[in-house]
C-alpha positions as CSV (number, residue, x, y, z in Angstrom):
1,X,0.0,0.0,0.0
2,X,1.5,3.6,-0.7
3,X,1.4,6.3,1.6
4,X,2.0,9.3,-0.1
5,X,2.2,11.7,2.7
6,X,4.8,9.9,3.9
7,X,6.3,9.3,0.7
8,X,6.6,5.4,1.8
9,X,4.8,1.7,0.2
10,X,4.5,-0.4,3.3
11,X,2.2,-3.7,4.1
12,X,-0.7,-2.2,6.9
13,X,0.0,-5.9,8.4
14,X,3.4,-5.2,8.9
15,X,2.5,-1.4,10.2
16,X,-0.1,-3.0,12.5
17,X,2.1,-5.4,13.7
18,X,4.5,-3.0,14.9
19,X,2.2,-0.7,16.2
20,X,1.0,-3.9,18.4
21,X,4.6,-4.3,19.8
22,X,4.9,-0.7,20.5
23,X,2.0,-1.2,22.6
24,X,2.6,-3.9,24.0
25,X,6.2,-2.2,25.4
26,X,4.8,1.0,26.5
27,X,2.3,-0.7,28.6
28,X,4.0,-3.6,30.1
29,X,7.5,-1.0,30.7
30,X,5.8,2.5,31.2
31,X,8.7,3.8,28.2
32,X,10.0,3.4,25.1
33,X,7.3,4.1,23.0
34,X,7.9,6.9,21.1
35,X,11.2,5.7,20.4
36,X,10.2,2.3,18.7
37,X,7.7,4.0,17.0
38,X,10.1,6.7,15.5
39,X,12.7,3.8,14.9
40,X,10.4,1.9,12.8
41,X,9.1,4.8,10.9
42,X,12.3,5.6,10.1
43,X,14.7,2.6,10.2
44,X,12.1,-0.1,9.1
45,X,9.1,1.8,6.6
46,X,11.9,4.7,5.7
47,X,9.8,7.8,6.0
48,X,13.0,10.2,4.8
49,X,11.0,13.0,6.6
50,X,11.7,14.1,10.2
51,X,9.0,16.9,10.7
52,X,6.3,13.6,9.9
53,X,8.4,11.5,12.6
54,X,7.6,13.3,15.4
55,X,4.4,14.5,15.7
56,X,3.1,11.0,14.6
57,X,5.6,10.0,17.2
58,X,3.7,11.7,19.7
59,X,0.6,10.8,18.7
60,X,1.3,7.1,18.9
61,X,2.3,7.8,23.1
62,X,-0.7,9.6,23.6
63,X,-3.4,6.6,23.1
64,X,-2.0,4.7,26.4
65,X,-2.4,8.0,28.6
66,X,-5.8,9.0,27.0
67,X,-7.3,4.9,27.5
68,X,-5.5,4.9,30.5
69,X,-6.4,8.5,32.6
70,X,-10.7,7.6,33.1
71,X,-10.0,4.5,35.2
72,X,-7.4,6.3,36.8
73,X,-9.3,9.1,37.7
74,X,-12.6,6.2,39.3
75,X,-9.4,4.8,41.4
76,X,-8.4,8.4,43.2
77,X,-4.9,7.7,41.9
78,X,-4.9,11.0,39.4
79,X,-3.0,14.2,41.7
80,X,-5.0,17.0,39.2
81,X,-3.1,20.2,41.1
82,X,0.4,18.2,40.0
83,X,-0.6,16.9,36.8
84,X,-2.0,20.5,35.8
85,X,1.2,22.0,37.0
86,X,3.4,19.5,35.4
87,X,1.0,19.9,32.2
88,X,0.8,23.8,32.0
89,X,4.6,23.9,31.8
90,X,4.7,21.0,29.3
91,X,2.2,23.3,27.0
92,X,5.1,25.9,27.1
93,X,7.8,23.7,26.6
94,X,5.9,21.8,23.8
95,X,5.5,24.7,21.9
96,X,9.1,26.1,22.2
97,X,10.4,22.9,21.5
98,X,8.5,21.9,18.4
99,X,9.1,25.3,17.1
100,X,12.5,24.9,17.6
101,X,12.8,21.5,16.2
102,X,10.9,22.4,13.0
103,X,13.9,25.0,12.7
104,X,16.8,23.1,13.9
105,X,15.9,19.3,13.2
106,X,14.3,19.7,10.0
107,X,16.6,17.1,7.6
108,X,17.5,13.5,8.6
109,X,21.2,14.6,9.2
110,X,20.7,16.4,11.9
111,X,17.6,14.8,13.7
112,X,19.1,11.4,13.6
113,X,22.2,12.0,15.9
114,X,20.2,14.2,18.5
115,X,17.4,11.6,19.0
116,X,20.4,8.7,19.1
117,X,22.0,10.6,21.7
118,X,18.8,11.0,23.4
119,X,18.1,7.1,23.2
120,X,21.6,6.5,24.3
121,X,20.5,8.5,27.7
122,X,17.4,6.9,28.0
123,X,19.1,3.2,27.7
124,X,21.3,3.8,30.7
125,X,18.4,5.0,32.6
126,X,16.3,2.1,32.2
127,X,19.7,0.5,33.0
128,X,20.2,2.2,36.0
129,X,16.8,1.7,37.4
130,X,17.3,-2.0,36.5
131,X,20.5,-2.5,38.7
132,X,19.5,-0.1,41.6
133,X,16.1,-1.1,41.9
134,X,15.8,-1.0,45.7
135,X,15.2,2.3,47.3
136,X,15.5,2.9,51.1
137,X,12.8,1.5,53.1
138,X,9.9,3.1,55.3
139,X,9.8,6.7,53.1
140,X,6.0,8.6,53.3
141,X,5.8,7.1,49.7
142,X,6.4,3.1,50.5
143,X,4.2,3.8,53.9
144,X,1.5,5.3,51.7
145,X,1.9,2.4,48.7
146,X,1.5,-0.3,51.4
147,X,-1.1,1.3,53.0
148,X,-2.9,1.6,49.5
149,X,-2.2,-1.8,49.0
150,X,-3.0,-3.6,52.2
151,X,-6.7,-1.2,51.5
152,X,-7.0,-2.9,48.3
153,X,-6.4,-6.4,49.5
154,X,-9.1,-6.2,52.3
155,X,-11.6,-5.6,49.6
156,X,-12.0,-1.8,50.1
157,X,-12.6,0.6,47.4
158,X,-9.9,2.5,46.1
159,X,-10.7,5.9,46.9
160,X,-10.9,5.2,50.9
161,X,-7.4,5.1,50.8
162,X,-7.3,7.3,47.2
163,X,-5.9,10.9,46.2
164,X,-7.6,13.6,48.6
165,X,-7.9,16.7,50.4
166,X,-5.8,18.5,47.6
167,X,-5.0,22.3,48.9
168,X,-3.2,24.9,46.4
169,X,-1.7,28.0,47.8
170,X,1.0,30.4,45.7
171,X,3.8,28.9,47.6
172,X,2.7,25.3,48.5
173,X,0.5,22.4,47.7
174,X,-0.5,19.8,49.5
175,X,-2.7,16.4,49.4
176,X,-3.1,13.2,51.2
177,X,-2.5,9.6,49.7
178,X,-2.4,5.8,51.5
179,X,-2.7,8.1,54.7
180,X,0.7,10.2,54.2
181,X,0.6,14.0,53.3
182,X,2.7,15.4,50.5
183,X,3.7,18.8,50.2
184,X,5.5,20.8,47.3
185,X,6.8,23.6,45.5
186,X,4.8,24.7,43.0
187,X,7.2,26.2,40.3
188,X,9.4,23.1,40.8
189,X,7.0,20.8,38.7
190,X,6.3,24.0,36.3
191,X,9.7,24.4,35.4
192,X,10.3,20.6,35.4
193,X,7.5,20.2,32.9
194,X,8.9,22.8,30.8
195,X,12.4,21.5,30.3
196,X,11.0,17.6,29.8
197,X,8.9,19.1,27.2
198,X,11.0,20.6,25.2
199,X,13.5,17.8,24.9
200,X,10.4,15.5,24.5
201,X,8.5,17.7,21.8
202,X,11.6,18.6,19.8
203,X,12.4,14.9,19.5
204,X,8.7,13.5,18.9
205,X,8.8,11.2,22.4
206,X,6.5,11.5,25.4
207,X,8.3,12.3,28.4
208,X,7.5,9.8,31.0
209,X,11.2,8.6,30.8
210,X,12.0,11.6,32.6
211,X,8.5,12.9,34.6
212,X,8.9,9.3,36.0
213,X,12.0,9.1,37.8
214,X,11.7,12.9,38.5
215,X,8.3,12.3,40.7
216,X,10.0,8.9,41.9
217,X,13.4,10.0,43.1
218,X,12.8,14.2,43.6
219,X,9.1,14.6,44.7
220,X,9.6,11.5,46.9
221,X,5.9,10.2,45.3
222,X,4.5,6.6,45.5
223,X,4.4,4.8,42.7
224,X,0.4,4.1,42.7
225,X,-0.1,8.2,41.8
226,X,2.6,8.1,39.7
227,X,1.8,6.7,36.6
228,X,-1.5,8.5,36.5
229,X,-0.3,12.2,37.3
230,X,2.6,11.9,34.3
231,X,-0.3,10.4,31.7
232,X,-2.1,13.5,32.2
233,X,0.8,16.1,31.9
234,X,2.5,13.9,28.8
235,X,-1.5,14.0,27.5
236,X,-1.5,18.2,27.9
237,X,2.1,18.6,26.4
238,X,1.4,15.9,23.5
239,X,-1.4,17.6,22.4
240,X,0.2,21.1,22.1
241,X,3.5,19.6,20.4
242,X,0.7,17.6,17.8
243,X,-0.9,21.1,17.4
244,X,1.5,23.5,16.9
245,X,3.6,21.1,14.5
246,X,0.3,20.9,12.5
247,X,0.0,25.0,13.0
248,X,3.6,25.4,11.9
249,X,3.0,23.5,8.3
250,X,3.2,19.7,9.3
251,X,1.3,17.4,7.2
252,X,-0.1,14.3,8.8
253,X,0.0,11.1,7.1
254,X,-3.3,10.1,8.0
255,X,-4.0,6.8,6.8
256,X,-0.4,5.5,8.1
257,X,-1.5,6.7,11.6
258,X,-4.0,4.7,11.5
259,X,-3.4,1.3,10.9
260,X,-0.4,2.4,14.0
261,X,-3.1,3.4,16.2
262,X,-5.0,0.0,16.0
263,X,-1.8,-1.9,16.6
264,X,-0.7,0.5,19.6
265,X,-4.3,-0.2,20.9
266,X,-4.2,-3.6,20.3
267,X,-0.7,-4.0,22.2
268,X,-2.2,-1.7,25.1
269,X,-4.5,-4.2,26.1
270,X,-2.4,-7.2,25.2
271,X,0.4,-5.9,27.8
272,X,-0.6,-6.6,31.1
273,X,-2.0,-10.0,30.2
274,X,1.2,-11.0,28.6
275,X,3.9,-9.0,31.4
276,X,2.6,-11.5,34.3
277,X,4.5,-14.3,32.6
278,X,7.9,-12.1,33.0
279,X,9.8,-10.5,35.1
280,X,9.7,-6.4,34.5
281,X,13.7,-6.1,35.2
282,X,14.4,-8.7,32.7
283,X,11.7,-7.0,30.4
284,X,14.0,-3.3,31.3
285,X,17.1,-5.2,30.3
286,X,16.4,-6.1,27.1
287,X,14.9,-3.4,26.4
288,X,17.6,-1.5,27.5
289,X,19.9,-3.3,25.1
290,X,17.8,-2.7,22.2
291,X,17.7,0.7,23.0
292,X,21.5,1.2,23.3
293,X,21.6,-0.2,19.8
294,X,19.1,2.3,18.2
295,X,21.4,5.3,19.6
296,X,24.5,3.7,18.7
297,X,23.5,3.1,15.2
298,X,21.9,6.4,15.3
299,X,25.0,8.6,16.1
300,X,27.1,6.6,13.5
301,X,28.9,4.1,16.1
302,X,27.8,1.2,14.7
């Protein structure tokens, strides 16, 4: 079949089928997909253009969130004062960095080695997390995940022990999860969101490989509240960075999207039936690997 946006003939099996796997790792690792699904637009279908790359890119990353964010926000797990924080500062980092990128990474010679060199990073994080993996004990964010936990396994509803009593001042916000409080600054997720946007916009990937860790290790947060806080800020900055590509002269192949989306959707839902039967440090590592290849290859070291 041709696409002619994307100047490309490709099988929509083979698309499918790749758009299944990218699924399938961004919901079984929580990463990665924006990178697989540049890789194989590039590497394995050969769209030559990079301004097409990303903002499909992005859009592929957005359908977990989006599918993901309702049951989220029934389980009290969604922090809205972070997530809008985190999100209002990726909306100005997604536009400055898409901007920027369609002036600065506009041919394949130079987006190629910046988005290697930003794999390369990305690799020896999930590395990193995969060989440190234990964090210091009895922290307000393991108390609060066991307390969740031990709720959920005595049959109570999630929101007894859920997100709650969220209060915003100029200088400090605060809520209650798994019966610990959490307090913080709000500029630091602001300017946070910002910078993760603009790398992540510029480069057509989501930005959970860095809101992640950065709610994990800085904001001391459990993982329960997590995953559904960064979904809603990568949602808000994903959106502007599809938008203002578009506004700035970005033509979408449509069609190609499309048969992508049914396999990312398709993999989504596959995921968590098929990570039970593996270990997620041995699913990291490999994907890790892979990952260091795709940089090396795409800064011209291999």
């Amino acid at each position: 079949m041709t696409f002619e946006i994307a100047s490309i003939v490709a099988s929509p099996w083979l698309i499918i089928s790749w758009g299944i796997l990218i699924g399938l790792v961004f919901s079984t690792v929580g990463a990665a997909g924006g990178i697989l699904a540049s890789f194989g637009l590039i590497t394995l279908f050969g769209v030559q253009n990079p301004n097409l790359v990303k903002p499909t890119a992005q859009a592929l990353t957005l359908l977990t969130p989006l599918i993901a964010l309702p049951v989220y926000f029934k389980q009290c797990r969604l922090v809205i004062s972070l997530a809008l924080l985190l999100g209002a500062g990726g909306i100005v980092g997604a536009v400055i960095g898409s901007s920027l990128s369609i002036r600065y990474l506009s041919n394949m010679d130079t987006f190629k080695p910046a988005f290697g060199a930003l794999v390369i990073l990305i690799a020896i994080q999930i590395s990193w997390r995969v060989l440190h993996h234990s964090r210091k004990k009895s922290s307000a964010a393991d108390r609060a995940s066991h307390n969740f936990e031990e709720s959920i396994h005595l049959g109570k509803m999630p929101c007894d022990l859920g997100v709650k009593k969220q209060s915003c001042s100029v200088k400090y916000f605060s809520f209650e999860f798994g019966a610990e409080n959490f307090s913080f600054n709000p500029l630091l997720p602001f300017f946070t969101g910002l910078g993760i946007a603009i790398v992540s916009s510029a480069l057509g990937v989501g930005g959970g490989f860095l809101l992640v860790p950065f709610m994990s290790s800085i904001m001391r947060l459990p993982m329960f509240i997590i995953a559904a806080t960064a979904a809603m800020a990568i949602a808000m900055s994903s959106v502007t960075s599809i938008a203002n590509y578009l506004r700035l002269g970005v033509e979408m192949d449509w069609p190609l999207l499309a048969y992508l989306s049914v396999g990312v959707i398709a993999g989504s839902f596959a995921g968590p039936v098929v990570s039970q039967y593996f270990r997620e440090s041995w699913l990291r590592a490999i994907l890790g690997a892979i990952l260091f290849f795709i940089g090396l290859r795409y800064v011209s070291l291999l």
